[in-house]
C-alpha positions in Angstrom: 35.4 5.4 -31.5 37.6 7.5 -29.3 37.2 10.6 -31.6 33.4 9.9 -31.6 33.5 9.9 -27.6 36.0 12.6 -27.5 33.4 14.7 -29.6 30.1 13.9 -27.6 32.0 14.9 -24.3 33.1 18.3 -25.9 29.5 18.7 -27.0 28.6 18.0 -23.6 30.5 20.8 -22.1 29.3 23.2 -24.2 26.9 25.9 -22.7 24.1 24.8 -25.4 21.2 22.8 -23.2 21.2 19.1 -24.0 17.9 19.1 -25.2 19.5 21.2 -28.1 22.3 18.7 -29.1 22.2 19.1 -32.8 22.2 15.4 -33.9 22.8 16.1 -37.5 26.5 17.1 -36.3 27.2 13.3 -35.1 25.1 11.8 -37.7 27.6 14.2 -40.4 30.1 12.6 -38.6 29.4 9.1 -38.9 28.6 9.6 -42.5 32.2 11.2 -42.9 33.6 8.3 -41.6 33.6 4.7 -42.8 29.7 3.9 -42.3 30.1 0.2 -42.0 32.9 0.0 -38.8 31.2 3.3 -37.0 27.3 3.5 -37.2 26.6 0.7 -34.8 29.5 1.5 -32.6 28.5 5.1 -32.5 24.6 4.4 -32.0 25.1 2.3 -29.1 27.1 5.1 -27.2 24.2 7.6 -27.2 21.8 7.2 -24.2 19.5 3.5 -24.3 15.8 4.1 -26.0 14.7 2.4 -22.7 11.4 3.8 -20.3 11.4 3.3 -16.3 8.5 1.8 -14.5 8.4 1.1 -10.9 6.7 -2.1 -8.8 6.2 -2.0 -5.4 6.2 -5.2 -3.7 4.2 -5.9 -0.7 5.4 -9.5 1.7 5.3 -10.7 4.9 9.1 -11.7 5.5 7.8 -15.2 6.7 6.7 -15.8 3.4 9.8 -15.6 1.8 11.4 -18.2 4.0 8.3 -20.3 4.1 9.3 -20.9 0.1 13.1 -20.8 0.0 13.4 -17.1 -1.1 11.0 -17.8 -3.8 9.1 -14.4 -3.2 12.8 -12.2 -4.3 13.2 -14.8 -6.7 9.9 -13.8 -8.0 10.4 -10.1 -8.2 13.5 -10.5 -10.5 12.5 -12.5 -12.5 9.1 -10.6 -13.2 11.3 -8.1 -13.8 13.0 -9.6 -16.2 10.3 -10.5 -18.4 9.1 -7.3 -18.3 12.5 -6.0 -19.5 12.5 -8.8 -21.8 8.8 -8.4 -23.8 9.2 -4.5 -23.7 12.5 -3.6 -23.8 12.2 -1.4 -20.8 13.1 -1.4 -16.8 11.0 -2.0 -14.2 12.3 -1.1 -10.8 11.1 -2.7 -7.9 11.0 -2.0 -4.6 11.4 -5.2 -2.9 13.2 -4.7 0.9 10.9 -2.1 3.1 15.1 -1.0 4.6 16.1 0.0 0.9 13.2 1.8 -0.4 14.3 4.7 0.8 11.0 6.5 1.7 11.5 6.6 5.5 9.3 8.2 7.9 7.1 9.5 4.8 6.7 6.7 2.6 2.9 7.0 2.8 3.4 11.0 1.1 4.7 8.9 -1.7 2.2 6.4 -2.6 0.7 9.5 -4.9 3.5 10.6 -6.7 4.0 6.6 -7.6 0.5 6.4 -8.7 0.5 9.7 -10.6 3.9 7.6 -12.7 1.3 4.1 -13.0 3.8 2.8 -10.2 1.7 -0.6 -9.7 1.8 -2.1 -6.2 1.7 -6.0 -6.2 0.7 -7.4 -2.9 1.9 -10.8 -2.8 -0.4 -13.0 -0.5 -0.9 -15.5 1.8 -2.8 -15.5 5.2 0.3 -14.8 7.2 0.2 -11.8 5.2 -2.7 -9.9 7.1 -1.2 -10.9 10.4 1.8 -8.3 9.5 0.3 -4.9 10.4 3.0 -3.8 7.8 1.6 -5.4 5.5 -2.0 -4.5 6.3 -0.4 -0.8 6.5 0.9 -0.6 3.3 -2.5 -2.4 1.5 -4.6 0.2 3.2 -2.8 3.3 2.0 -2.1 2.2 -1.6 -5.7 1.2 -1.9 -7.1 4.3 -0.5 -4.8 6.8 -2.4 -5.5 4.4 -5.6 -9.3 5.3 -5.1 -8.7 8.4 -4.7 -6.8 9.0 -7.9 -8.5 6.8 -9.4 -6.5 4.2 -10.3 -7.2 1.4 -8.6 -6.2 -1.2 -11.0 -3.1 0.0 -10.4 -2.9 -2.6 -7.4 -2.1 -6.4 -8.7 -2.1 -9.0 -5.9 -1.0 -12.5 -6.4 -1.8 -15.3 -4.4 0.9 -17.4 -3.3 -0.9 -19.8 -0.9 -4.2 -20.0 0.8 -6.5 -18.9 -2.3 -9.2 -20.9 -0.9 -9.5 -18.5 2.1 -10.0 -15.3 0.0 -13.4 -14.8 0.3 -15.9 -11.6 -0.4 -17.4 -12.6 3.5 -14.2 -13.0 5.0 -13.8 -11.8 8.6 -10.6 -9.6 7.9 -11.5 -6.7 6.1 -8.2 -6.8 4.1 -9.0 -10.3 3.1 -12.5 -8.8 1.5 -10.4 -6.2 -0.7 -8.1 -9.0 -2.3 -11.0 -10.6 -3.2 -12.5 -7.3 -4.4 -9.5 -6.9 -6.7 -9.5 -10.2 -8.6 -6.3 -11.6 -7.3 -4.0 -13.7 -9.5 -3.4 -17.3 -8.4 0.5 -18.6 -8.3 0.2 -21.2 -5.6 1.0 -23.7 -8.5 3.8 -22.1 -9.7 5.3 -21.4 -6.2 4.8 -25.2 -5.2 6.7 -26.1 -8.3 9.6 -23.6 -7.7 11.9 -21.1 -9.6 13.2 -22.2 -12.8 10.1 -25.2 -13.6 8.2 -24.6 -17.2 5.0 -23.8 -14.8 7.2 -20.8 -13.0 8.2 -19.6 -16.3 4.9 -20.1 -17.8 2.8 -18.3 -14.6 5.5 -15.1 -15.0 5.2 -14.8 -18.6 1.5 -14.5 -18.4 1.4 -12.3 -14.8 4.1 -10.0 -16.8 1.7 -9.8 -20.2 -1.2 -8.8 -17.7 1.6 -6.1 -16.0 2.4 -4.6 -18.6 -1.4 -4.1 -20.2 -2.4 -2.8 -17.2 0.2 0.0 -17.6 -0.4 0.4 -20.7 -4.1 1.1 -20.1 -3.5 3.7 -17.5 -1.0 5.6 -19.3 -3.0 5.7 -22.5 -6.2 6.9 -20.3 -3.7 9.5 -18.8 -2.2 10.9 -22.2 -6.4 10.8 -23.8 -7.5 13.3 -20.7 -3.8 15.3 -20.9 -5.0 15.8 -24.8 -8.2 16.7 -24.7 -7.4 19.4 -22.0 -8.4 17.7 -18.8 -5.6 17.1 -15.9 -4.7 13.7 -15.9 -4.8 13.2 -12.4 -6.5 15.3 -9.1 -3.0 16.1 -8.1 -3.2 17.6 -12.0 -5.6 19.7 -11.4 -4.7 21.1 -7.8 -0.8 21.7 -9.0 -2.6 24.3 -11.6 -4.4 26.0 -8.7 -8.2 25.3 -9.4 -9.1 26.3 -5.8 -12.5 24.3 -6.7 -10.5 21.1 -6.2 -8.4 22.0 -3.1 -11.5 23.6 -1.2 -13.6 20.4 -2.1 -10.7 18.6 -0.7 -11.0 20.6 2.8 -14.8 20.0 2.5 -14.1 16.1 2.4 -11.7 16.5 5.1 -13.3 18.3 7.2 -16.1 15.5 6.8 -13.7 12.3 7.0 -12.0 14.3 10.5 -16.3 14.4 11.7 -16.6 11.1 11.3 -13.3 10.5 12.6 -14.5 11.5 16.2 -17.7 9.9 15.6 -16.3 6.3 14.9 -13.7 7.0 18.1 -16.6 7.8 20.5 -17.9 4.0 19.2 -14.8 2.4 19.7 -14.0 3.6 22.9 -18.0 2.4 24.1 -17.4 -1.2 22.3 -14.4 -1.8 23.8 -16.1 -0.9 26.8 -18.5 -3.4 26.4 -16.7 -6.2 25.5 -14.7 -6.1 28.5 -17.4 -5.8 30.5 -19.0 -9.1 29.0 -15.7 -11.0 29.3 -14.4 -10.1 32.6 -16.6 -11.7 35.3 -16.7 -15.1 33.3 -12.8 -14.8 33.2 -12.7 -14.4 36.9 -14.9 -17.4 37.9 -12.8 -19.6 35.2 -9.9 -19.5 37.5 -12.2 -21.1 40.8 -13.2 -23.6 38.6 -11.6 -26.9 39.5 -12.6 -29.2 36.7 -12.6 -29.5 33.2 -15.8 -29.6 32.8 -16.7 -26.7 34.9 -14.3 -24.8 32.7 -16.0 -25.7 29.7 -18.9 -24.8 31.5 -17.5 -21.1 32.0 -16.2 -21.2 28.7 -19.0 -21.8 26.5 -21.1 -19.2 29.1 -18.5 -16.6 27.6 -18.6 -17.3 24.4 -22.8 -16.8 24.6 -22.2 -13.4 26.3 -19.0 -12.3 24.4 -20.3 -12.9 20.9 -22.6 -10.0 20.1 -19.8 -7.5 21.6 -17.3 -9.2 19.8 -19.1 -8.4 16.4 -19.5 -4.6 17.3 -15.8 -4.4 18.1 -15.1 -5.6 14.9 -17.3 -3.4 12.8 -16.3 -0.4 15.1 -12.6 -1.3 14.5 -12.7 -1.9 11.0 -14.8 1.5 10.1 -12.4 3.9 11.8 -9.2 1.9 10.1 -11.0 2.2 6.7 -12.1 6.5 7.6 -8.7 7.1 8.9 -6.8 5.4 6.0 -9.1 7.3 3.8 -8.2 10.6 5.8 -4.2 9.7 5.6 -4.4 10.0 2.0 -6.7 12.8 1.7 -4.1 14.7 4.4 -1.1 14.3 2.9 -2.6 15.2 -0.8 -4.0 18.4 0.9 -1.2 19.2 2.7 1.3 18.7 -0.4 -0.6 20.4 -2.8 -1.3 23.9 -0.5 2.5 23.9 0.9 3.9 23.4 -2.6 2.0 26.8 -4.0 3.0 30.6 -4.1 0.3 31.6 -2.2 0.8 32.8 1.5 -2.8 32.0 2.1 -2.1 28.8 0.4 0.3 27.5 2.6 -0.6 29.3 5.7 -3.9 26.8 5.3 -1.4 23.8 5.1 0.8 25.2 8.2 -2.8 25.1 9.8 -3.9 22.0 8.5 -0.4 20.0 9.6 -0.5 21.7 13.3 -4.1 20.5 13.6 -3.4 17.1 12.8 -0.5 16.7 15.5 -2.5 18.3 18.5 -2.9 15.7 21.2 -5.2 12.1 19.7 -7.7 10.4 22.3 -4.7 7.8 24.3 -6.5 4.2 23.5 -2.9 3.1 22.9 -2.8 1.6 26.5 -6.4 0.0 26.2 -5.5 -1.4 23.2 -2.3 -3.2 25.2 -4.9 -3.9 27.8 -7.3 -5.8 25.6 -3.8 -7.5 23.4 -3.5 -8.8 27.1 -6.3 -10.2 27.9 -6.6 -11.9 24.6 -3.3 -13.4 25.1 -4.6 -14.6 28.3 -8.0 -16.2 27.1 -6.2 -18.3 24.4 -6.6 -20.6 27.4 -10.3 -20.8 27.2 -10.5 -20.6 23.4 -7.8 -24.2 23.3 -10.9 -25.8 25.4 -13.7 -24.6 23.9 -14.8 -24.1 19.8 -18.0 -21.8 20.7 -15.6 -19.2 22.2 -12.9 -19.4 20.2 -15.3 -18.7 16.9 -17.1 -15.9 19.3 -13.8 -14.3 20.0 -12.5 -13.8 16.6 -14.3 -11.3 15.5 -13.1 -9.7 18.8 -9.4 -10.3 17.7 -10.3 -8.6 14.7 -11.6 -5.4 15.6 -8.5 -4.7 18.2 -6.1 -5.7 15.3 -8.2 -3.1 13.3 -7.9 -0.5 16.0 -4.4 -0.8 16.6 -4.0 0.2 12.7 -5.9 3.1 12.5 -3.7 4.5 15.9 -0.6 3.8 14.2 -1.8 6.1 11.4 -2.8 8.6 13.8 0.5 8.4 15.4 1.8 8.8 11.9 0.8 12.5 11.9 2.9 13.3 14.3 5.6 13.2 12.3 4.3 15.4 9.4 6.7 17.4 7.8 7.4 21.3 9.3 5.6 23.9 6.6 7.2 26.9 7.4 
């Protein structure tokens, strides 16, 4: 075995590319020698027959301790099926501190997806409290639509199925729903190691790996008969159709951008104004019943602003996600060409995108406050807490879609 060894690193030191390797040399070679106490031996010291695929996994921390660890448990062990039934590795990225994608993780999702990287959310209602979380569900999905390949996202409920609902008031709880989620609170309640863990993993794995497989064979029918595979295919050969269509949609997404803002801005405006003078007269209030009085006059006056803070929140979080993903693509794909024009237009584009953004960042504290401070009223009184929810929502929505805009601050420099 040492000669054979000695052999492959002299071969490997040789100027001729490794693609090139003449195997008939070794397989000479092991014919040469005795068959029987070499072929094996030799065989398993050339590189493993083995494919890479990667999984992202998507948590809220609390989860994880909620279930004794049961959530990195999990992601092993899913990856060990997989490398079990297919004889392959799947990587997964399981601790947001060791992925590795820093700042720019989002300029990543794409070339993930363009690989069938599948992103596996893994759920419970704690989970949309995390704007991580939300964060991360957002941009995967809209990148995933975008590429189409949206079955590339897999989420599995862990607890709380019975909330997921297609009326839901949290719009990420409508797109779990939308997804057909896999339910594991079973196996999760009976623990790590239990025939039902084993049982749920084996079939979640079968249903992993299919849904790879599907994608990939879709990929290699359009790379055969002549189409690109992906839009970030067809922009890397340089059909300037696809790249000025993508400024088109831009340049439409960035419209309705300032549109949505404008709304926001008024319906926070509004719901303050409906709120305030109640919250003011609940502190003269000497009774309980005079404060349930107050109360339940707020909730009548704070519902219908409540609901338009909400639907104004969640529409510029949904445009702005869409407009992340469509950014970074654009910006990518121009910077990474020979042309001058090319990347002159992403220089443009970047510097565009980190001019000054409308500061809501302090009104958004300012309403985080006073939410903070009516959790008083809502303790004391169902009507308002119901009418402030969707209220609670919306800020939680509009505190997203400023984090992406903050996000673009920190584009990377085209020179």
């Amino acid at each position: 075995m040492e000669e054979i060894t000695r052999e492959l690193v002299q071969a490997a030191k040789t100027d001729k590319p490794s693609g090139e390797f003449d195997s008939a040399e070794l397989k000479r070679y092991i014919s040469d020698t005795d068959p029987i106490a070499h072929r094996e031996e030799a065989m398993n010291a050339l590189p493993g027959m083995e494919q890479e695929n990667r999984l992202f996994i998507s948590y809220a921390h609390k989860d994880n301790e909620l279930f004794d660890e049961a959530v990195a448990i999990f992601a092993k062990d899913v990856s060990n099926f997989y490398s079990a039934k297919t004889g392959n590795t799947l990587n997964y990225f399981f601790d947001r501190q060791s992925i590795g994608w820093g700042e720019n993780w989002r300029a990543e999702i794409d070339r993930g997806l363009d690989n069938s990287m599948v992103f596996m959310p893994i759920i419970t209602m704690q989970y949309f409290n995390r704007a991580a979380c939300r964060d991360e569900l957002n941009a995967f999905k809209s990148s995933a639509e975008r590429l189409g390949v949206r079955e590339l996202i897999l989420p599995v409920v862990i607890a709380g199925a019975r909330s997921i609902k297609a009326d839901h008031e949290i719009p990420e709880v409508r797109i779990i729903e939308s997804l057909q989620y896999r339910d594991l609170e079973s196996a999760f309640l009976a623990g790590p190691g239990t025939p039902e863990w084993r049982t749920a993993l084996s079939a979640l794995t079968d249903e992993l790996i299919g849904i790879i497989d599907r994608v990939e064979a879709e990929q290699e029918a359009r790379r055969s008969s002549g189409q690109p595979v992906l839009p970030s295919d067809a922009a890397a050969e340089g059909e300037d159709a696809d790249l000025l269509q993508g400024m088109a949609d831009l340049s439409t997404l960035s419209e309705r951008v300032e549109e949505e803002i404008t709304e926001a801005n008024q319906a926070v405006e509004a719901w303050v104004e409906a709120i305030s003078k109640d919250m003011e007269s609940f502190s003269n209030q000497k009774t309980p019943q005079q404060m349930q009085a107050v109360s339940l006059r707020m909730a009548s006056k704070a519902k219908e602003p409540s609901i338009r803070l909400r639907d104004a929140g969640t529409a510029l979080a949904t445009t702005t996600a869409e407009a992340d993903a469509l950014l970074r693509f654009m910006i990518e794909q121009l910077s990474q060409t020979e042309s001058p024009e090319a990347r002159g237009m992403a220089k443009q584009l970047t510097e565009s995108m980190q001019e000054e953004s409308p500061d809501l960042q302090s009104l958004l504290a300012q309403m985080s406050g006073v939410l903070s401070m009516l959790t008083v009223f809502e303790v004391m009184s169902s009507p308002l807490r119901a009418s402030l929810k969707p209220a609670r929502v919306g800020i939680n929505k509009l505190q997203d879609a400023f984090r992406i805009v903050d996000s673009w601050s920190s584009l990377p420099k085209i020179t």
